[in-house]
C-alpha positions in Angstrom: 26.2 10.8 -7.5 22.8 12.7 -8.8 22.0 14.5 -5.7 17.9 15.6 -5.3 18.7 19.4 -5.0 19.1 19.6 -8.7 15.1 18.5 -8.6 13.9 19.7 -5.5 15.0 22.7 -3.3 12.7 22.0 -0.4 14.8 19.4 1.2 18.4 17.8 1.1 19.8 15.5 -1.4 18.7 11.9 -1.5 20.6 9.9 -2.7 21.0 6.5 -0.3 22.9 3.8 -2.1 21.3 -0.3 -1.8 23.6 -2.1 0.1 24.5 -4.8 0.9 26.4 -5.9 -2.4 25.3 -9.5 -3.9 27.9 -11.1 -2.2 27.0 -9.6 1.1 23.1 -10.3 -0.1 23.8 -13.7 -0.3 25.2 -14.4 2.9 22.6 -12.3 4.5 19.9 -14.3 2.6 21.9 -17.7 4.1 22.1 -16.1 7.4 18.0 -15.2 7.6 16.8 -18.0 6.6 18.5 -20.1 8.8 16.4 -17.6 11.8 13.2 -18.0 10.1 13.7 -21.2 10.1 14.3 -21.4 14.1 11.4 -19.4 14.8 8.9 -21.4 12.9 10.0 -24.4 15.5 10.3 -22.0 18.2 7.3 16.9 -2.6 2.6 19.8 -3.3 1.1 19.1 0.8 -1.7 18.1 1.4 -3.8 20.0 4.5 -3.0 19.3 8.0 -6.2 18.7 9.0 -6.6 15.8 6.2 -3.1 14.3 8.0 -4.6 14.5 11.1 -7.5 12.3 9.6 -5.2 9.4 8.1 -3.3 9.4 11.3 -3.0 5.5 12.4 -2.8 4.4 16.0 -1.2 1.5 16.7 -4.3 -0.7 17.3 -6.2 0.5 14.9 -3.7 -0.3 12.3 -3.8 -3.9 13.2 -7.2 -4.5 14.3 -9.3 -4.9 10.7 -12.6 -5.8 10.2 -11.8 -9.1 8.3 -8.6 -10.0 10.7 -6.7 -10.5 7.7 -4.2 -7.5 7.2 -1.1 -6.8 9.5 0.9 -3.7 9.1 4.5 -3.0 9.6 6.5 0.5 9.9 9.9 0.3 8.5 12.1 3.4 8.3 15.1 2.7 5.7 15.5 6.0 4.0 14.8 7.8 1.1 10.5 6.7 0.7 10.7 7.6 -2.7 12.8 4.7 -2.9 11.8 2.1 -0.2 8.1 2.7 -1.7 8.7 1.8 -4.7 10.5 -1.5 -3.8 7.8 -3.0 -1.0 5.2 -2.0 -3.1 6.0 -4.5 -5.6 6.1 -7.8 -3.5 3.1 -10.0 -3.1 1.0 -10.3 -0.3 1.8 -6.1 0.4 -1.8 -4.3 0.2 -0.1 -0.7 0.2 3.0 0.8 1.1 2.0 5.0 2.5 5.4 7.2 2.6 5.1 9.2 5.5 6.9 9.9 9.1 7.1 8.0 12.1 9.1 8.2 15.9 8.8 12.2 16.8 7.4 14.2 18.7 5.9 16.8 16.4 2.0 16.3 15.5 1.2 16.5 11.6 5.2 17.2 10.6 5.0 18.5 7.1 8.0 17.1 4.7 10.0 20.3 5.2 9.7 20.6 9.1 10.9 16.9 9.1 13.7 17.9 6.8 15.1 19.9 9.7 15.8 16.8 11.6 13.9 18.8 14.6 10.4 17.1 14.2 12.2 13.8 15.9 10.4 11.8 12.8 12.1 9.6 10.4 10.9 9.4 7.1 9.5 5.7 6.6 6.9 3.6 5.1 3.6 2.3 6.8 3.4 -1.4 5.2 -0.3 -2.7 4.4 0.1 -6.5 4.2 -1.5 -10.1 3.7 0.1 -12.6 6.3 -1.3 -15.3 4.1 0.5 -14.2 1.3 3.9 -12.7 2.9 5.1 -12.6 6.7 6.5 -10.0 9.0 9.9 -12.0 8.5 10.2 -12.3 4.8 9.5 -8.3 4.9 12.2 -7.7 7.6 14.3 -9.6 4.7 14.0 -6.8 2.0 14.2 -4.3 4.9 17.7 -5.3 6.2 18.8 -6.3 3.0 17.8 -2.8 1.1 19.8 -0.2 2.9 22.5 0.2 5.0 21.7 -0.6 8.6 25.1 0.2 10.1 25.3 3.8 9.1 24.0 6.4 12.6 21.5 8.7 10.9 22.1 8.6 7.3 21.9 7.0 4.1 24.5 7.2 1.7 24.6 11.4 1.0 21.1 11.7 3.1 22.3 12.7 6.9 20.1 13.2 9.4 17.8 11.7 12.1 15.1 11.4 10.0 17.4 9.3 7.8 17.6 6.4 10.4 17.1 3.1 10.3 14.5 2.2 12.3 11.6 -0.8 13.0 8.7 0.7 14.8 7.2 -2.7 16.1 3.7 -2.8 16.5 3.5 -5.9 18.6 5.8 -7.9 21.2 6.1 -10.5 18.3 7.2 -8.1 15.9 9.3 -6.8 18.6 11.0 -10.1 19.0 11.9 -11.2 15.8 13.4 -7.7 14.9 15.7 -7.8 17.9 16.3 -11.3 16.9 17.1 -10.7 13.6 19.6 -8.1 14.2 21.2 -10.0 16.7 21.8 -12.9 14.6 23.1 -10.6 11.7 25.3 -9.3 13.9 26.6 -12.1 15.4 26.9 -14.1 11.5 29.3 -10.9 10.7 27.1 -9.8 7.6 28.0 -6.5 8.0 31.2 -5.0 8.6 30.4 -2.4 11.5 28.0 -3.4 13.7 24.0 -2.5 12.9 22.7 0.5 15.1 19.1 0.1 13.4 16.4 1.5 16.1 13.7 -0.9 16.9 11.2 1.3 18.8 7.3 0.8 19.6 4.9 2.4 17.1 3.3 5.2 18.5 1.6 7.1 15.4 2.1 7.6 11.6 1.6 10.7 9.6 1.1 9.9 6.2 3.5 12.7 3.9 2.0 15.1 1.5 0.2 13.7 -1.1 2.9 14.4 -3.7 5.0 12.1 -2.5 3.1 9.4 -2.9 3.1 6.6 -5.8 6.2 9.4 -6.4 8.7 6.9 -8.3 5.8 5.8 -10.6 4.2 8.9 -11.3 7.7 10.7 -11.7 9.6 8.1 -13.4 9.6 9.7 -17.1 10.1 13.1 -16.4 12.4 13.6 -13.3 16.1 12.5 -13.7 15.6 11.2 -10.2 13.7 8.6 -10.7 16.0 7.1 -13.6 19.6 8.0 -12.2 18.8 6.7 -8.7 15.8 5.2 -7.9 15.3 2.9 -10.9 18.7 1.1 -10.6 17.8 0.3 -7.0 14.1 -1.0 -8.0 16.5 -3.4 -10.7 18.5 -5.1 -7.8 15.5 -5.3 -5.6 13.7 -7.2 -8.5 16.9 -9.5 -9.4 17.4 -10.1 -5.6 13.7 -11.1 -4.7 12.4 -12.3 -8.2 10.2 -14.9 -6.5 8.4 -12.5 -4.2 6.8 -9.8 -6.6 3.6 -9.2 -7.6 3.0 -11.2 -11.2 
């Protein structure tokens, strides 16, 4: 497998492979919707100082002016990758790489790249709950990496490779611990899922470089084509009925 070294010496390999396979997709799909059903009835950086700025709390992130956006904080590895697959579905607003669930203030990508910053690398989620719901993006989040892997994706090892749900409300809370207990318990995976599901505290968005990075990189780093863009392909075969038209 391409590894990232090749086109970037700042950082470690990534090189995260989509699980599950369409069989396993299916029955995860099957298993899901039977618990959505239940609830219903029931790498250039940008300035610290500019960081600093786009910094989100977790009540300002909800709290809008119109009432009508909700965000959610997902950390599922490489966000070259997991951005350009939320970004695509309806109803998301924007998807900002960027780090999440440390201790450091302002990480830039290479102190996070240590695995000393505490921060996993992850994606703040802008969204429409008229147009898609917390649970149908928990969907593409458990069913576009490998939750059962400690601190890694595929060749990417490291805490700030995790798998991790920073919730931003009890409800959000909830149905992630509900969902992985029921995925758990349906046997969809073969080793039991060790996804974190942790409060949000604050998001640092990532250098400016990164972001947008699969679509403004895609014709001219080998990246982008040898993995990333066959991931983006199952993602859009898996959920054809929730993109963007």
């Amino acid at each position: 497998m391409l590894s990232r070294f090749f086109f970037q010496v700042i950082c470690q390999a990534k090189t995260s492979i989509m699980k599950p396979v369409p069989a396993l997709l299916t029955k995860l799909s099957l298993t899901i919707a039977v618990i959505s059903l239940v609830q219903i009835f029931s790498c250039a950086q940008s300035d610290k100082q500019n960081k600093m700025t786009n910094t989100q709390s977790a009540t300002a992130a909800n709290k809008v002016p119109d009432g009508r956006t909700e965000t959610a904080t997902f950390a599922n590895g490489c966000f070259w990758c997991t951005e350009a697959i939320f970004e695509q579905l309806e109803g998301v607003i924007s998807a900002t790489s960027g780090y999440s669930g440390g201790h450091t203030k302002n990480p830039t990508y290479k102190e996070v790249c240590t695995g000393q910053t505490g921060h996993a690398e992850c994606l703040q989620i802008v969204y429409d709950p008229s147009k898609i719901s917390f649970d149908e993006l928990l969907e593409v989040f458990w069913e576009t990496h490998d939750p059962t892997t400690l601190n890694r994706q595929g060749n990417d090892v490291g805490t700030q490779y995790r798998s991790a749900i920073f919730y931003h409300n009890d409800e959000q809370k909830q149905k992630a611990e509900a969902y992985k207990a029921a995925l758990d318990k349906s046997g969809a995976f073969d080793n039991p899922i060790v996804t974190e599901i942790t409060k949000f505290d604050n998001f640092y968005p990532a250098e400016d470089y990164h972001q947008q990075y699969f679509e403004n990189n895609e014709n001219n780093n080998p990246y982008c084509r040898v993995v990333i863009r066959p991931k983006v392909d199952k993602f859009r075969k898996v959920f054809k009925d929730k993109l963007k038209q």
